[in-house]
Every structure is written in C-alpha cells, then in structure tokens.
DRENNU-973212 format. One record per atom (N, C-alpha, C, O, CB): x, y, z; residue in three letters. Coordinates in steps of 0.05 Angstrom, whole numbers, padded with zeros to 5 digits, always signed. Glycine has a CB too. Example, Ala and Ser with C-alpha at 12.3 -4.5 7.8 and 13.67 -1.06 7.14 Angstrom:
<recs>
+00264-00114+00156ALA
+00246-00090+00156ALA
+00264-00066+00156ALA
+00285-00066+00169ALA
+00226-00089+00181ALA
+00257-00045+00142SER
+00273-00021+00143SER
+00258+00001+00157SER
+00268+00023+00161SER
+00282-00012+00114SER
</recs>
This chain:
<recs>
-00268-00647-00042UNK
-00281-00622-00034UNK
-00268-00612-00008UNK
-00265-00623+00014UNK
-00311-00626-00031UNK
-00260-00584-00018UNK
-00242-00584+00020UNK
-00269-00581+00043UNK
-00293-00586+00041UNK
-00213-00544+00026UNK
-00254-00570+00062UNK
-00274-00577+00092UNK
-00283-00549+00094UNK
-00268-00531+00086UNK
-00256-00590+00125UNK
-00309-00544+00105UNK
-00326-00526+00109UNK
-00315-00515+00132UNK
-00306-00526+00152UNK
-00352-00533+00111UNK
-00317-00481+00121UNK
-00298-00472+00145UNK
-00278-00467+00140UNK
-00268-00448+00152UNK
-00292-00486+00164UNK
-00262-00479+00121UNK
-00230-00473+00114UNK
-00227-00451+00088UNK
-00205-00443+00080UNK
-00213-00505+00105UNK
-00248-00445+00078UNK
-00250-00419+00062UNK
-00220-00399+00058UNK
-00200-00398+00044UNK
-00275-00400+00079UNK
-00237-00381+00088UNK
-00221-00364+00093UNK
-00191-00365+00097UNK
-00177-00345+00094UNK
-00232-00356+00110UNK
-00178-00392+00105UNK
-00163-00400+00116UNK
-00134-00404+00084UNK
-00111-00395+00081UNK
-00180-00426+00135UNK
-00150-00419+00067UNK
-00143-00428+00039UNK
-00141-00402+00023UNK
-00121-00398+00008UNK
-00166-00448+00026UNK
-00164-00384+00026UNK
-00153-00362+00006UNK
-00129-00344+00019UNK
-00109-00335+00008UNK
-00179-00341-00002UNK
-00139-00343+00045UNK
-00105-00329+00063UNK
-00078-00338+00050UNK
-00058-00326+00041UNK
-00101-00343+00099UNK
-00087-00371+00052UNK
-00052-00383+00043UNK
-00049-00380+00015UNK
-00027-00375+00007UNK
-00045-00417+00049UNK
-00071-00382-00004UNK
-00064-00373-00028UNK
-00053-00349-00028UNK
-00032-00346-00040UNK
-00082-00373-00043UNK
-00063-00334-00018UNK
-00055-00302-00021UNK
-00026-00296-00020UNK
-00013-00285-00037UNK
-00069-00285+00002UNK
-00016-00307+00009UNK
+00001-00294+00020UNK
+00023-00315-00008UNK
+00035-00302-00025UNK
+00003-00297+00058UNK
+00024-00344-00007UNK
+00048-00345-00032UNK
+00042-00335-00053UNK
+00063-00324-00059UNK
+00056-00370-00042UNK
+00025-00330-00071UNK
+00023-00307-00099UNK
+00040-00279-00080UNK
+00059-00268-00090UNK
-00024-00296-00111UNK
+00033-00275-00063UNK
+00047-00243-00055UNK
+00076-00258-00057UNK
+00091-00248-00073UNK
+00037-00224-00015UNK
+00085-00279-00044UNK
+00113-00286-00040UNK
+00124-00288-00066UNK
+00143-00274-00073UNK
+00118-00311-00024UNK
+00114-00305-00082UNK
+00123-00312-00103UNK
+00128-00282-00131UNK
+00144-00276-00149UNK
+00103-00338-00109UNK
+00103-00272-00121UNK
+00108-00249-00134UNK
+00134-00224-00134UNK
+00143-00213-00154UNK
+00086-00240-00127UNK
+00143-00220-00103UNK
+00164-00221-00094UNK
+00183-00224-00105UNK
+00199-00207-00114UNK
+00165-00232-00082UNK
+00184-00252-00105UNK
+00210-00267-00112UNK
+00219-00273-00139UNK
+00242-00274-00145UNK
+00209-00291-00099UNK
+00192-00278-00164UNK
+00199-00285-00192UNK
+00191-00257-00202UNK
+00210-00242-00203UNK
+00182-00312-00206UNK
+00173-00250-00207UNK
+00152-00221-00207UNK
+00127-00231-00221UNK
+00116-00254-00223UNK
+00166-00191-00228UNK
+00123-00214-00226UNK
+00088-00220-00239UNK
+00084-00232-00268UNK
+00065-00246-00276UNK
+00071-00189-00242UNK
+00105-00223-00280UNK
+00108-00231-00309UNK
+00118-00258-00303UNK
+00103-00272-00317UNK
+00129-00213-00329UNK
+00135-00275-00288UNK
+00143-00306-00287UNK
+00126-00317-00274UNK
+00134-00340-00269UNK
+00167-00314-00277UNK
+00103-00311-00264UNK
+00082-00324-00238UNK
+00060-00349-00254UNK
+00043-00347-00271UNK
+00057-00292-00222UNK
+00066-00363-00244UNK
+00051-00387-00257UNK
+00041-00403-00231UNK
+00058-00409-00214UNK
+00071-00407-00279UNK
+00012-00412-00228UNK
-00005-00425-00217UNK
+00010-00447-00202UNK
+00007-00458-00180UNK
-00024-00433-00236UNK
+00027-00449-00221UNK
+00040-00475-00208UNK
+00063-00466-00182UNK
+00070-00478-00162UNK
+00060-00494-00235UNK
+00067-00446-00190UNK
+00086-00434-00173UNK
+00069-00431-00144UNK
+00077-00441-00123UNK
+00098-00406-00186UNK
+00051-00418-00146UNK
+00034-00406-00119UNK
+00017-00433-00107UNK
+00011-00435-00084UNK
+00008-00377-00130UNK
+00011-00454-00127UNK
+00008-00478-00111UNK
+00027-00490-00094UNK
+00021-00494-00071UNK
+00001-00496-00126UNK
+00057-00499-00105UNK
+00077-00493-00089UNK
+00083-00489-00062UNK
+00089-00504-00043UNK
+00082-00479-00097UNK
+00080-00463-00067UNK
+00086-00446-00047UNK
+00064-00457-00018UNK
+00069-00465+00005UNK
+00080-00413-00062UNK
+00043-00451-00030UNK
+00021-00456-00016UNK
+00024-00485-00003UNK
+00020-00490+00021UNK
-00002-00453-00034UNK
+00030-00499-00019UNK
+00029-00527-00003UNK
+00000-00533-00011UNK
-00011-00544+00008UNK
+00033-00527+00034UNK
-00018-00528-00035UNK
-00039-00542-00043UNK
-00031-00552-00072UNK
-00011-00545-00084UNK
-00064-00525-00041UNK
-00056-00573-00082UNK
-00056-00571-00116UNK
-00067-00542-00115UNK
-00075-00527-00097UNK
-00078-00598-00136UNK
-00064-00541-00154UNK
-00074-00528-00164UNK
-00106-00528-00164UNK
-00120-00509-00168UNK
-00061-00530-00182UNK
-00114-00554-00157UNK
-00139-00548-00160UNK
-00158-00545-00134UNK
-00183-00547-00136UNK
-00148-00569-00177UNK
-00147-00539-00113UNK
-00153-00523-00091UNK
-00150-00492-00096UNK
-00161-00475-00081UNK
-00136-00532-00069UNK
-00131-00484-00121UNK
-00127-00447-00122UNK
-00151-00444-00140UNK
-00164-00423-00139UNK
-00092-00431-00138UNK
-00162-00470-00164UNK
-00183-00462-00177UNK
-00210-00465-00160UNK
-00228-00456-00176UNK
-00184-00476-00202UNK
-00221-00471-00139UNK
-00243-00476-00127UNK
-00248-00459-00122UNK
-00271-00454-00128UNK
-00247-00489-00111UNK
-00229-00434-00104UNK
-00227-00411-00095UNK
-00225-00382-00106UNK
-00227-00358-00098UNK
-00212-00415-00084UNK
-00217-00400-00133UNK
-00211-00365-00143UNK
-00216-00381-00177UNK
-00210-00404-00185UNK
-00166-00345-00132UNK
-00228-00361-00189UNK
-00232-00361-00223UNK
-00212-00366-00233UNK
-00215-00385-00248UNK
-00240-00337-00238UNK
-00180-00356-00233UNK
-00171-00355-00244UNK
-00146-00346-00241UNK
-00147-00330-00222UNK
-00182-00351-00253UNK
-00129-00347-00248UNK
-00105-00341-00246UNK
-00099-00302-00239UNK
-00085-00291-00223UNK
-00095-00353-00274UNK
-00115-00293-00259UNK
-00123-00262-00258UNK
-00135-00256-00226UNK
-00125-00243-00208UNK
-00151-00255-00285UNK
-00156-00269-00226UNK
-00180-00266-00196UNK
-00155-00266-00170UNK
-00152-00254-00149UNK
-00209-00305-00191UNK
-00137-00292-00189UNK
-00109-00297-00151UNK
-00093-00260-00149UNK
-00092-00246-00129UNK
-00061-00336-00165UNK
-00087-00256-00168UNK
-00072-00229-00175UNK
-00088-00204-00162UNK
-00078-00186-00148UNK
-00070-00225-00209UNK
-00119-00206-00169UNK
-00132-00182-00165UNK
-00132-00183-00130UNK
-00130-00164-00115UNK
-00165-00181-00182UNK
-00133-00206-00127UNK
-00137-00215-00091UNK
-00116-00205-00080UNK
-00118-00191-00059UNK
-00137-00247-00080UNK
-00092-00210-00091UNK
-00075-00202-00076UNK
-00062-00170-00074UNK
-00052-00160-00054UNK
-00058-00218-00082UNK
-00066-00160-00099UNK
-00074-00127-00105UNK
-00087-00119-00078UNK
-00075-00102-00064UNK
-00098-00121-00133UNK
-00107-00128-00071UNK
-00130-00118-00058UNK
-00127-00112-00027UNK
-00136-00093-00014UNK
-00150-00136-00062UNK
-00109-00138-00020UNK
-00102-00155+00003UNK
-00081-00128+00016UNK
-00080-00112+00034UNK
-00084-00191-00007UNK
-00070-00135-00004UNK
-00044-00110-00002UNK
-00039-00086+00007UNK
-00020-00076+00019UNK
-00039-00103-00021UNK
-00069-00073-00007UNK
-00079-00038-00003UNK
-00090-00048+00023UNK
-00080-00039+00043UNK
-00105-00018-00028UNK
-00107-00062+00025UNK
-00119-00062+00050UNK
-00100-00058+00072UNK
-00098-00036+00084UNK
-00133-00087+00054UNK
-00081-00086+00078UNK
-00069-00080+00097UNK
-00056-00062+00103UNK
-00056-00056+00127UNK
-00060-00091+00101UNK
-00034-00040+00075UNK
-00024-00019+00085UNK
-00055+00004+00095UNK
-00053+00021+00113UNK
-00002-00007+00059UNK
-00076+00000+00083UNK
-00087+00023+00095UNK
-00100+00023+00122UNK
-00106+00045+00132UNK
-00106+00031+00078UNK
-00102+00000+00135UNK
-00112-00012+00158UNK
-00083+00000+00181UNK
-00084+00012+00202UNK
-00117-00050+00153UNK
-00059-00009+00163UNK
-00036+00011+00183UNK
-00039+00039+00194UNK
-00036+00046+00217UNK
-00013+00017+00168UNK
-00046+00057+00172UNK
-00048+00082+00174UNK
-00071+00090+00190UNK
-00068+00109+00205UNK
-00048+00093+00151UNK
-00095+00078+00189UNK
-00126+00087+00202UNK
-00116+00070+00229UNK
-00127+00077+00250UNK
-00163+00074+00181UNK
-00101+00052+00231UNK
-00100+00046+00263UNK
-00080+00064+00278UNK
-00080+00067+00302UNK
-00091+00013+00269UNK
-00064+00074+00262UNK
-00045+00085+00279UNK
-00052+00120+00274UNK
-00037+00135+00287UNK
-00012+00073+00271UNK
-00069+00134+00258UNK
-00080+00155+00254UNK
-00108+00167+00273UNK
-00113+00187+00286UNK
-00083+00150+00227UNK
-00118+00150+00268UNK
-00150+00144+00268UNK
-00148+00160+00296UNK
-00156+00183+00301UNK
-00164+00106+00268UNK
-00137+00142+00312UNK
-00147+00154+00343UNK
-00130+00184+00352UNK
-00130+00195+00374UNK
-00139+00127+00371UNK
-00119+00189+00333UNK
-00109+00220+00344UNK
-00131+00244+00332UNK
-00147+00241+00313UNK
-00073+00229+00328UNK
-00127+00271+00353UNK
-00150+00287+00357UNK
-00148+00303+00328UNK
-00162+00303+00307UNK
-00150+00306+00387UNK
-00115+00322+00339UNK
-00120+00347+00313UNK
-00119+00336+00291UNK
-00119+00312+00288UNK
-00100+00371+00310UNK
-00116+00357+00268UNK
-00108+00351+00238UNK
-00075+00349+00243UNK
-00065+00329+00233UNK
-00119+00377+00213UNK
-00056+00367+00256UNK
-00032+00364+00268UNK
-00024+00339+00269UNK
-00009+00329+00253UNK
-00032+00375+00291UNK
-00034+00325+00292UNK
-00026+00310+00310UNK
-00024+00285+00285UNK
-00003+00273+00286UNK
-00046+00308+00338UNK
-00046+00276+00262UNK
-00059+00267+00246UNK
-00037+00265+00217UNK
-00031+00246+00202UNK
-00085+00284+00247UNK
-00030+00288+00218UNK
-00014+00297+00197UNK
+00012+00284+00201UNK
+00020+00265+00187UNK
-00012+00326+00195UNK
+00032+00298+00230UNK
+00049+00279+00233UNK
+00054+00252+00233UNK
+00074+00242+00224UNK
+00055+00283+00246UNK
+00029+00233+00246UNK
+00035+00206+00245UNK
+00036+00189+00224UNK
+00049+00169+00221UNK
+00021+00197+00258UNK
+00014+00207+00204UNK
+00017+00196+00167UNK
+00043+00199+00161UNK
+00057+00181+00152UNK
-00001+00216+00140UNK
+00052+00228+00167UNK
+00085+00227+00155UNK
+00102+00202+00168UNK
+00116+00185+00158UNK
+00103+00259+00165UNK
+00094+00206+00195UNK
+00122+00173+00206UNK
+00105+00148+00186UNK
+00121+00132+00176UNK
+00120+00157+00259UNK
+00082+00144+00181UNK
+00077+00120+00173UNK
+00083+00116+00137UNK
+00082+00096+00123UNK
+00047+00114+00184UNK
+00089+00148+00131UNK
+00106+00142+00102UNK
+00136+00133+00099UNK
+00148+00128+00079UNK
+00106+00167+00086UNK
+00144+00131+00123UNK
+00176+00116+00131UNK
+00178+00097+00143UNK
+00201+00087+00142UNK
+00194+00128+00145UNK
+00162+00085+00157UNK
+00147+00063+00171UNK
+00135+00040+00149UNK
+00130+00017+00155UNK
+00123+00077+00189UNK
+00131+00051+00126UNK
+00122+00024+00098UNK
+00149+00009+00096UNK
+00160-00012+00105UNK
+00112+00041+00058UNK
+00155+00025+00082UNK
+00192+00012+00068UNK
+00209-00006+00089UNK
+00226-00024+00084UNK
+00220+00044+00063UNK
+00203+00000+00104UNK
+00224-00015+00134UNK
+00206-00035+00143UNK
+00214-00058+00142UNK
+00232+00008+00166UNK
+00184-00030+00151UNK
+00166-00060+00157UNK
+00156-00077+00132UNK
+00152-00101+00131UNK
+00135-00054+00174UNK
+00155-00063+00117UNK
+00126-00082+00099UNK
+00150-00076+00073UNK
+00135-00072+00053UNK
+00078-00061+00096UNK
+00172-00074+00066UNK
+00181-00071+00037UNK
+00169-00093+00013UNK
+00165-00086-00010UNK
+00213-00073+00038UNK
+00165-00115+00023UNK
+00148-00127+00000UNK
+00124-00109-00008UNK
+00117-00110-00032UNK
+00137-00156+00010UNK
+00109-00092+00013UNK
+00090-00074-00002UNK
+00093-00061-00030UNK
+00080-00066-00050UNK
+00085-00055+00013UNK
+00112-00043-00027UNK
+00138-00028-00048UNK
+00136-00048-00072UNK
+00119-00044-00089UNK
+00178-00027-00033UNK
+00155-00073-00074UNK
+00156-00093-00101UNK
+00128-00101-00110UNK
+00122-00104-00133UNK
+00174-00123-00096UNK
+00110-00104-00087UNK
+00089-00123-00098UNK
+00076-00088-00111UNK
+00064-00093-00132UNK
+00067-00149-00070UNK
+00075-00069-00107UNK
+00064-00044-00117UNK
+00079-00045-00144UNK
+00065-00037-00162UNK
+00069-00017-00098UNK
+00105-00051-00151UNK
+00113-00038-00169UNK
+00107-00060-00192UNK
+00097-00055-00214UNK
+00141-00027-00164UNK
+00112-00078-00184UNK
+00096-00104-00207UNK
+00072-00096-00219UNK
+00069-00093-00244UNK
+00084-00133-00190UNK
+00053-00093-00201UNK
+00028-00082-00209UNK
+00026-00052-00225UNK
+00013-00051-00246UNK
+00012-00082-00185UNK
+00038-00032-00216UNK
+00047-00018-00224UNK
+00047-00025-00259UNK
+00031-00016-00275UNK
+00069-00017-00207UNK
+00063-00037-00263UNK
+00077-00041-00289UNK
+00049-00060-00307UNK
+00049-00062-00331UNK
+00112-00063-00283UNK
+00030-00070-00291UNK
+00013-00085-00313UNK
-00016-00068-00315UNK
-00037-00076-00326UNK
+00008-00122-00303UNK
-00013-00038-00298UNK
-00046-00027-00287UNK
-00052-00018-00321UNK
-00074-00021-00330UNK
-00047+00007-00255UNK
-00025-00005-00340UNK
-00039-00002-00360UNK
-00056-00020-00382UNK
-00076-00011-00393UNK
-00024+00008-00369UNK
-00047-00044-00385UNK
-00056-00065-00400UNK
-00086-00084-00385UNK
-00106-00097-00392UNK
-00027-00085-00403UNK
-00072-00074-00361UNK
-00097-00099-00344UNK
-00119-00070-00324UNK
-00114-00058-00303UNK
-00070-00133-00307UNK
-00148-00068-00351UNK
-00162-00050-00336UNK
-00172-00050-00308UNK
-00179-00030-00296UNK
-00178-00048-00347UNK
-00173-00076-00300UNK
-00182-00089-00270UNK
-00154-00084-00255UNK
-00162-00086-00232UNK
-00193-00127-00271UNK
-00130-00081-00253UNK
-00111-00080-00240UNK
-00111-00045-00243UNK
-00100-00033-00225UNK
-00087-00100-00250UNK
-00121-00030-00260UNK
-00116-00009-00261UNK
-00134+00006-00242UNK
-00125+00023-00228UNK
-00116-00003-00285UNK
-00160-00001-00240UNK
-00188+00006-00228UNK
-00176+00001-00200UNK
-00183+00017-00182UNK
-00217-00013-00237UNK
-00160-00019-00193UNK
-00163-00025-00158UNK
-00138+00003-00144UNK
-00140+00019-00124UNK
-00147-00070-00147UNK
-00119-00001-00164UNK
-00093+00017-00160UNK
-00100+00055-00159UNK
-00091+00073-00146UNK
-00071+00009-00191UNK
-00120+00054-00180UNK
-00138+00081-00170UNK
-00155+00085-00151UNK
-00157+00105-00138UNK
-00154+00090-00188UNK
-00171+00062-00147UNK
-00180+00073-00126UNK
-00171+00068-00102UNK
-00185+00078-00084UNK
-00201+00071-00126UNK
-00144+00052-00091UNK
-00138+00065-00067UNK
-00116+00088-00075UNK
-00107+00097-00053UNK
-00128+00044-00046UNK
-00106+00097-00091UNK
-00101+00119-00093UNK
-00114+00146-00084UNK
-00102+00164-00072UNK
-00097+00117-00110UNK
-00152+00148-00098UNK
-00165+00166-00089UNK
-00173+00158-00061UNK
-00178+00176-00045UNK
-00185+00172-00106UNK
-00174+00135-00054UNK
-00179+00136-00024UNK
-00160+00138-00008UNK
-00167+00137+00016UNK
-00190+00116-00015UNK
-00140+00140-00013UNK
-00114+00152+00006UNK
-00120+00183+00003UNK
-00123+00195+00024UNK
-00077+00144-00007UNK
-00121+00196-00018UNK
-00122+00222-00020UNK
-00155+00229-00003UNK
-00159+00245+00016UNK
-00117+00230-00056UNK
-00168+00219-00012UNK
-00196+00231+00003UNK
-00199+00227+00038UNK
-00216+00241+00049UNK
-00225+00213-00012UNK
-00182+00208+00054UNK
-00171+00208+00075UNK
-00166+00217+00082UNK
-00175+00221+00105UNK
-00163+00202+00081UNK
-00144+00233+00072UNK
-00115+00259+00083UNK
-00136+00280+00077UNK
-00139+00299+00093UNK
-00074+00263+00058UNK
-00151+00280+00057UNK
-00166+00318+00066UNK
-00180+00306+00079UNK
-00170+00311+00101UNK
-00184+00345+00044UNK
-00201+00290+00084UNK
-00221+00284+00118UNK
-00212+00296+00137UNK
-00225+00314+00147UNK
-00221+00254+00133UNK
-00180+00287+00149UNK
-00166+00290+00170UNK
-00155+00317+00169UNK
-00155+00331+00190UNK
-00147+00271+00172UNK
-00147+00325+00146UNK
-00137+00358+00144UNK
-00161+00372+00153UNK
-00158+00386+00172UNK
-00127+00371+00111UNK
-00187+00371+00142UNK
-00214+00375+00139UNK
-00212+00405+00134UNK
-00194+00415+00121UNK
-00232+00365+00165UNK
-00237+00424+00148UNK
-00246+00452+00136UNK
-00208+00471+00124UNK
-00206+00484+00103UNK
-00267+00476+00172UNK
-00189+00466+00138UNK
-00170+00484+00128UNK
-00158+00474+00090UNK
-00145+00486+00074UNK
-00144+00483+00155UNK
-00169+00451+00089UNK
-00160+00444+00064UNK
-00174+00457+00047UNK
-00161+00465+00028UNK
-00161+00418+00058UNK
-00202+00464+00045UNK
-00227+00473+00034UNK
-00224+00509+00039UNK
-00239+00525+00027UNK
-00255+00455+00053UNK
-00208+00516+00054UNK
-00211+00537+00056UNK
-00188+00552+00049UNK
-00189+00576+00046UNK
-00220+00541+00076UNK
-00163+00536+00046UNK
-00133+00556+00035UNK
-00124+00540+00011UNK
-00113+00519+00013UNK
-00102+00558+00060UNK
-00128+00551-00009UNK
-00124+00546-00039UNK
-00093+00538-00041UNK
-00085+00530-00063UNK
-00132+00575-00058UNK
-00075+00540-00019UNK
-00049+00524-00017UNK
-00048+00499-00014UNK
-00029+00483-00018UNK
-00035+00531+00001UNK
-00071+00495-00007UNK
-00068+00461+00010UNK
-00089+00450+00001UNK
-00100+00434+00016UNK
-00068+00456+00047UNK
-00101+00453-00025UNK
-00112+00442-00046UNK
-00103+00420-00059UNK
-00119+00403-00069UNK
-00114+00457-00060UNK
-00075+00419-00061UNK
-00062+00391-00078UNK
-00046+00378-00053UNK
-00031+00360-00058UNK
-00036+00400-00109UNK
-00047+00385-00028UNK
-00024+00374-00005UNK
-00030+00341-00009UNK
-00010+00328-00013UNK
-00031+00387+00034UNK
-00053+00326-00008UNK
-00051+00305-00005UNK
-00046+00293-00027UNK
-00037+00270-00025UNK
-00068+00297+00004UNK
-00049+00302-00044UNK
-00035+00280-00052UNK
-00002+00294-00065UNK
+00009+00283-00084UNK
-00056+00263-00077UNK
+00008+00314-00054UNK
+00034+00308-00057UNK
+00047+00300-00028UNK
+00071+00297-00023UNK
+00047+00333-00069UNK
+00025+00295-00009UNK
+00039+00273+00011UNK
+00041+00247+00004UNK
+00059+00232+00011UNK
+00026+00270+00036UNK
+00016+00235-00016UNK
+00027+00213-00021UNK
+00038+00210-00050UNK
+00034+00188-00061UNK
+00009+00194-00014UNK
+00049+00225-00060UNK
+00070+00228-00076UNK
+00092+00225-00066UNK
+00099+00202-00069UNK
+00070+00248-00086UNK
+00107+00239-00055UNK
+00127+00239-00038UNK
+00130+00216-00026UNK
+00153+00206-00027UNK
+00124+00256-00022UNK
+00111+00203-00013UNK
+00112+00171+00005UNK
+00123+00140-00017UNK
+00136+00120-00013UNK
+00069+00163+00019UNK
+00110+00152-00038UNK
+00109+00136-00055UNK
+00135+00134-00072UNK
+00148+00113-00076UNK
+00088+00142-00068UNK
+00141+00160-00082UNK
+00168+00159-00087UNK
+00193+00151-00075UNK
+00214+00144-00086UNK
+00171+00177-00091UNK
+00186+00153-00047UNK
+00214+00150-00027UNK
+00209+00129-00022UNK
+00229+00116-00017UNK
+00222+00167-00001UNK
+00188+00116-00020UNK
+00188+00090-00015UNK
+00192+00060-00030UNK
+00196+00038-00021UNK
+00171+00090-00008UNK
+00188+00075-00060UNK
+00203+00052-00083UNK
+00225+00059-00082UNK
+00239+00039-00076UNK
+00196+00052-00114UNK
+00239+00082-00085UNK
+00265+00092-00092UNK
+00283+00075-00065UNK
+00304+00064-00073UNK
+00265+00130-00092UNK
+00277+00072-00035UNK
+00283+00057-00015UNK
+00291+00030-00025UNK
+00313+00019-00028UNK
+00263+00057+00003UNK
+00261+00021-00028UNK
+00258-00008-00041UNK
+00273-00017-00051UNK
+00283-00039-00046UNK
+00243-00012-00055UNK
+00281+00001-00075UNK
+00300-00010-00095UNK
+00325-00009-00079UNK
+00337-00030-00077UNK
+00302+00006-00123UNK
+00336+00013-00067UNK
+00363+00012-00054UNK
+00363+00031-00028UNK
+00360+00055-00027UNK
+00386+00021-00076UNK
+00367+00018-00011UNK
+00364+00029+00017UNK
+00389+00034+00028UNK
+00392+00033+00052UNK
+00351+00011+00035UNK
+00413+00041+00008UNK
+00431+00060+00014UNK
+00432+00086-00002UNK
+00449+00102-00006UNK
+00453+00049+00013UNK
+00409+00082-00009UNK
+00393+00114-00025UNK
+00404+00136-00019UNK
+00421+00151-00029UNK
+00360+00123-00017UNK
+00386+00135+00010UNK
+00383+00154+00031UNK
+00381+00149+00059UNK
+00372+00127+00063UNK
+00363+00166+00026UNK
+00388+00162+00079UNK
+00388+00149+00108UNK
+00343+00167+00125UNK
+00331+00187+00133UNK
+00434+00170+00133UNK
+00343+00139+00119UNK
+00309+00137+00119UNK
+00303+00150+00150UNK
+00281+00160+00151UNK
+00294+00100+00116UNK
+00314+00150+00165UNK
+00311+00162+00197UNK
+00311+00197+00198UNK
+00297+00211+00211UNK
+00343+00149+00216UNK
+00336+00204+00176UNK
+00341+00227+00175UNK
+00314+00237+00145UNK
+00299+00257+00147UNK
+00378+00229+00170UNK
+00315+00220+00125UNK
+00281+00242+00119UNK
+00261+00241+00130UNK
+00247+00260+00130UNK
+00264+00241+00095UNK
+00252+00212+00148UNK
+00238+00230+00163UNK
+00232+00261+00179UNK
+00212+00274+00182UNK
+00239+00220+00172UNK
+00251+00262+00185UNK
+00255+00291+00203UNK
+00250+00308+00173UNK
+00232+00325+00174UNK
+00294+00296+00224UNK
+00259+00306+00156UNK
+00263+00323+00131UNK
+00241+00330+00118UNK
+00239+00350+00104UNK
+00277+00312+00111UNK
+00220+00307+00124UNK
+00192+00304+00101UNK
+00177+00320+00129UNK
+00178+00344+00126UNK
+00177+00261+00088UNK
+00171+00316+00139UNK
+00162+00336+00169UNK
+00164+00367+00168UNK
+00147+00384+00172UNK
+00183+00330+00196UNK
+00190+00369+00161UNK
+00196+00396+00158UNK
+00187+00399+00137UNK
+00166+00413+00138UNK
+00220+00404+00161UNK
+00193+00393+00118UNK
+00178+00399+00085UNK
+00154+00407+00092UNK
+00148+00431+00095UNK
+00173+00372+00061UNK
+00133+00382+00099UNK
+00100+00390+00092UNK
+00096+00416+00116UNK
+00086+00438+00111UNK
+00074+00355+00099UNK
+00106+00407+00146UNK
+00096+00430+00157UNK
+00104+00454+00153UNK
+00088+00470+00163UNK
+00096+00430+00178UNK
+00134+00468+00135UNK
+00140+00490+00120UNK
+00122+00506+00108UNK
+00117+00530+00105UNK
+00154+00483+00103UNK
+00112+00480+00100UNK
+00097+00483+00071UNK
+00070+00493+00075UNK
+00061+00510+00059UNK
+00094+00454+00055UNK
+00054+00483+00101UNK
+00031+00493+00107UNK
+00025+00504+00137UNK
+00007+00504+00153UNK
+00014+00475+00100UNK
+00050+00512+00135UNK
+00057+00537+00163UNK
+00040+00526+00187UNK
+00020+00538+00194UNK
+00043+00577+00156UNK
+00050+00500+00202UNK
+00035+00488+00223UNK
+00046+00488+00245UNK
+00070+00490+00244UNK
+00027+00466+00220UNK
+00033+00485+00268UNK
+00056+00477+00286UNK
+00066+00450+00290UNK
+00047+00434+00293UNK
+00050+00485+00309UNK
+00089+00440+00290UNK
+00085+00419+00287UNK
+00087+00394+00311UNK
+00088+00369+00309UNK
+00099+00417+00268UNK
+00086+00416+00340UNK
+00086+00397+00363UNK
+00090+00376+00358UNK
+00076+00356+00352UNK
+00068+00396+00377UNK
+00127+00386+00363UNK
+00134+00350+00364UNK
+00157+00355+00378UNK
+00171+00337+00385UNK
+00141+00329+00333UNK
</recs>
C-alpha cells in the first residue's frame, strides 16, 4: 500500500511519463508498461491510482489543457484593457510552440483518437469552448456589439493552433519571431485597434 500523502505526488509522476512516453512512441504504441517504466513504479502502483489505462490518458489530456491555460490567465489575467489583453494572447500563441512543444504532439495524438474515444472528445471540446468563451470575456461589450468580431475568437485560436502544429511538425516552416509581428498585425487590421505597442 503506498504511503499516505504520496497521492498527489504518484499521480504527478504518472502523468508526466504517459505525457513523455506519449511524446516519444505516440498514443497508439503506449502500453502501461511503458509509463510504469518511465515512472520508475510497477504497474500496480499506475492501477491503485488510476482505473485504467484510458483514466492514465484522460489525466493527462486534462493535465495538459490545464497547464497551457493557467499560462495564458497568468500572463493575461492581470492586464487592464481588452487591447493590452488581446496582444499578450497573441505573444502567448508563439510562446506555446517554443516553450511547451510537447503541448503541440501530445494535442495532436489526441487529436487523432477524439473521434473514436467520446471521453477524449468531450475534454478536447471543452477546452476548446473555454478558450473561446475567455477571449470574448476579455474582448467583452465590443464583441457583443460589432457583428465583425463575432467569430474573432475563435479564429484567434484557430490561427494559434494551426501555426502551432504546423511549427511542431517543422520549425523551419516559418521564422516564428517574425509571425509574431504578422499575427498582431492581422487581428488588429482586422478589428481596427490600437495596438499600443
């Protein structure tokens, strides 16, 4: 029986090798045995903790959105305007791919199983709508009020999303420093802002 207290500690390390291993074999070669492994436990320390092989997957799905969205609300959150708010989402859609690129693979794995696996599909939508219901919060009354900027959020995170697998996969794509400046200009073009910067 492990030691009381080490909960939190055990599902962390599970987590983080299923994310590694996922990484590294993908989701389709991932076997229990592998993420015990990794982990440095038996297997039957990953079953105490988690149902199932599925339950390790959904955790780490979860783990995943969280942390990228915990990026964005810490480094968003405390700015005033919708402006100010707007730009820092845009740096933090070029700011994924370069810090966190395992985000990107471990998205696109999942990605590939959300149709078959309804529970992988349910988590992948809803931080999808909760990214989008965020960005109009922060846009707030002008989104609601100019029938232009009705679909903006989520072709901001369209756009984030696209450039950020497309990176993933090959990061001599595009020179990621220079769309920044590019995706800036796009959205604020697009919804005639200032973009004090």
């Amino acid at each position: 029986m492990p030691k009381v207290g080490m909960e939190d500690i055990r599902k962390g390390q599970v987590i983080e090798a299923a994310k590694k291993c996922i990484v590294d074999k993908g989701l389709s070669n991932l076997s229990m045995k592998d993420i015990a492994k990794e982990a440095e436990v038996s297997t039957g320390i990953i079953y105490h903790y988690f149902k199932n092989k599925e339950d390790v997957l959904l955790q780490v799905l979860k783990e995943s959105f969280r942390s990228s969205h915990e990026q964005v609300m810490e480094t968003v959150e405390p700015l005033e305007t919708p402006e100010e708010k707007l730009t820092k989402h845009l740096e933090n859609i070029n700011s994924v791919p370069k810090e966190n690129p395992d985000f990107y693979l471990l998205l696109m794995n999942y990605l590939g199983e959300a149709k078959h696996h309804p529970e992988i599909k349910k988590i992948v939508v809803k931080f999808f709508r909760n990214l989008k219901t965020y960005i109009e919060e922060y846009l707030g009354k002008d989104l609601k009020s100019d029938a232009r900027m009705k679909h903006l959020p989520i072709m901001i995170y369209a756009l984030g999303l696209g450039l950020g697998i497309m990176w993933t996969m090959d990061n001599q794509f595009y020179d990621i420093e220079e769309m920044e400046t590019s995706i800036k200009d796009l959205i604020f073009s697009y919804v005639n802002l200032e973009k004090g910067r």
